[in-house]
C-alpha positions, 0 to 999 in steps of 0.5 A: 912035955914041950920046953918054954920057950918065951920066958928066961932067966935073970939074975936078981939080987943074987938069985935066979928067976924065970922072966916072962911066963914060962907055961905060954908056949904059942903066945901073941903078945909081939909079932916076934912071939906070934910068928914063933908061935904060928911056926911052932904050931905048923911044925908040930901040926897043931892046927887047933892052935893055927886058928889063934892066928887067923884074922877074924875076917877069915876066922868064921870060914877057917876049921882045924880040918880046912887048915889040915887038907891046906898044910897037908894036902898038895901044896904040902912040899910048898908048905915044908919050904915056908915053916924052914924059911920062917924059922930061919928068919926068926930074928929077921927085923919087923916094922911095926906100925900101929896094929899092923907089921910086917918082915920081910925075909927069904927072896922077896917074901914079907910076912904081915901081921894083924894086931887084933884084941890085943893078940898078934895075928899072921894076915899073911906067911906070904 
């Protein structure tokens, strides 16, 4: 069973207690938990979940068996660097402007994100 990652504990009135919802394990309430959520899902290949994060003007041309022939076919090598250097930069500053952010990180490379429907979305990993 996967651990929660985007909740924590916090001392109140003498007791501990879990802080933030401990069962959203690809939540996209931030850009933050976007991106840790679309790195969590490349690593572990749950394609299903990608599409979460796929802006809707792309959503209707994106399947589970797209995303899978994309992150593991040729550009595999390519696609191993991206999800090493994104999590290295998980806590990498990003601006926020209205619905859109953006981080840059790595050598030259910026992610940005979409806010769609309340949800945080990857426009582009770079």
């Amino acid at each position: 069973m996967a651990k929660a990652v985007n909740c924590g504990l916090s001392p109140r009135g003498g007791e501990w207690r879990i802080t933030g919802d401990p069962i959203t394990f690809y939540g996209q309430r931030t850009p933050r938990e976007a991106l840790r959520s679309f790195v969590r899902a490349m690593r572990y290949r749950r394609y299903d979940i990608m599409l979460r994060f796929v802006p809707s003007q792309w959503a209707a041309a994106m399947t589970v068996k797209k995303l899978k022939k994309l992150w593991e076919g040729e550009k595999r090598a390519e696609v191993e660097v991206l999800v090493k250097e994104l999590d290295a930069n998980l806590k990498a500053a990003i601006k926020i402007a209205g619905n859109r952010a953006s981080m840059a990180y790595g050598d030259h490379k910026s992610v940005r994100f979409l806010k769609e429907e309340g949800a945080w979305k990857i426009e582009d990993p770079d």
